[in-house]
C-alpha positions in Angstrom: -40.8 90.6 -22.5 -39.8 89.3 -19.0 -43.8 87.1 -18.9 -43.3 86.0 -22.4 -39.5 85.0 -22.1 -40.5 83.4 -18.6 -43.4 80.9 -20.2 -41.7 79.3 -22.6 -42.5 75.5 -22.2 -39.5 73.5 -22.1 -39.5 69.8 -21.0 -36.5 69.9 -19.3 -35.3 66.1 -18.0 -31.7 65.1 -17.0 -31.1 64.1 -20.5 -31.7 67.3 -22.1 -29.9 69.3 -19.3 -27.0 66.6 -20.1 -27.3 67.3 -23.7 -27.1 71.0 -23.7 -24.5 71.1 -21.5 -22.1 68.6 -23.4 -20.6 71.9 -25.7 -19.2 74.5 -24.0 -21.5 77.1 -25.7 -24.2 74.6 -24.4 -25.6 74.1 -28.4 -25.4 78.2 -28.7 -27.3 78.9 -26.1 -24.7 80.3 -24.1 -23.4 84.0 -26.0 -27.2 83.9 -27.7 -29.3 87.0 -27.1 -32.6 86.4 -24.5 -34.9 87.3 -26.9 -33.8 84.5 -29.3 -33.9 81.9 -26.8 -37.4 80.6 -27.0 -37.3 79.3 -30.8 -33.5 77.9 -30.1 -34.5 75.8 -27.4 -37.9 74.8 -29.0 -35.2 73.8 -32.3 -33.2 72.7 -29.4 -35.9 70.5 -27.6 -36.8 69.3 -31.4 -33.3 68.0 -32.4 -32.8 66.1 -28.6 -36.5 64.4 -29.0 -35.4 63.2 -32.4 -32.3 62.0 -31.5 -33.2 60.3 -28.2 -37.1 59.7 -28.6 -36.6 57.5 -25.2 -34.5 59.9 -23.9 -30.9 59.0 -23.4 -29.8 55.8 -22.8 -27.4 54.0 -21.0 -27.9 55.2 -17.5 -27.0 53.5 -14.6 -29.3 53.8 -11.2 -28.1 53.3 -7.7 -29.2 49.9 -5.9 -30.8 50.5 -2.8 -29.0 50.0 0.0 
């Protein structure tokens, strides 16, 4: 369970770290049991690419200095 649980690809950016972490339940994730965490962050991962196909926007970057 441990091997399976511990491959599940997520791309995980900023963004969708960002995202997630926006609710305080972090979408659900947060009082969800292991087992049932691969298909909620594949449906997760699904919803976020959807939304923000370019990932999101709006970000500022730091000028060099």
């Amino acid at each position: 369970m441990k091997q399976a649980l511990s491959n599940v690809p997520v791309s995980l950016t900023v963004g969708f770290i960002y995202w997630l972490q926006e609710h305080h339940d972090m979408r659900g994730l947060k009082d969800l049991d292991i087992t049932k965490y691969p298909a909620r962050l594949k449906e997760l991962q699904e919803e976020y690419n959807s939304k923000y196909p370019q990932g999101l926007t709006g970000w500022s970057t730091l000028a060099s200095v």
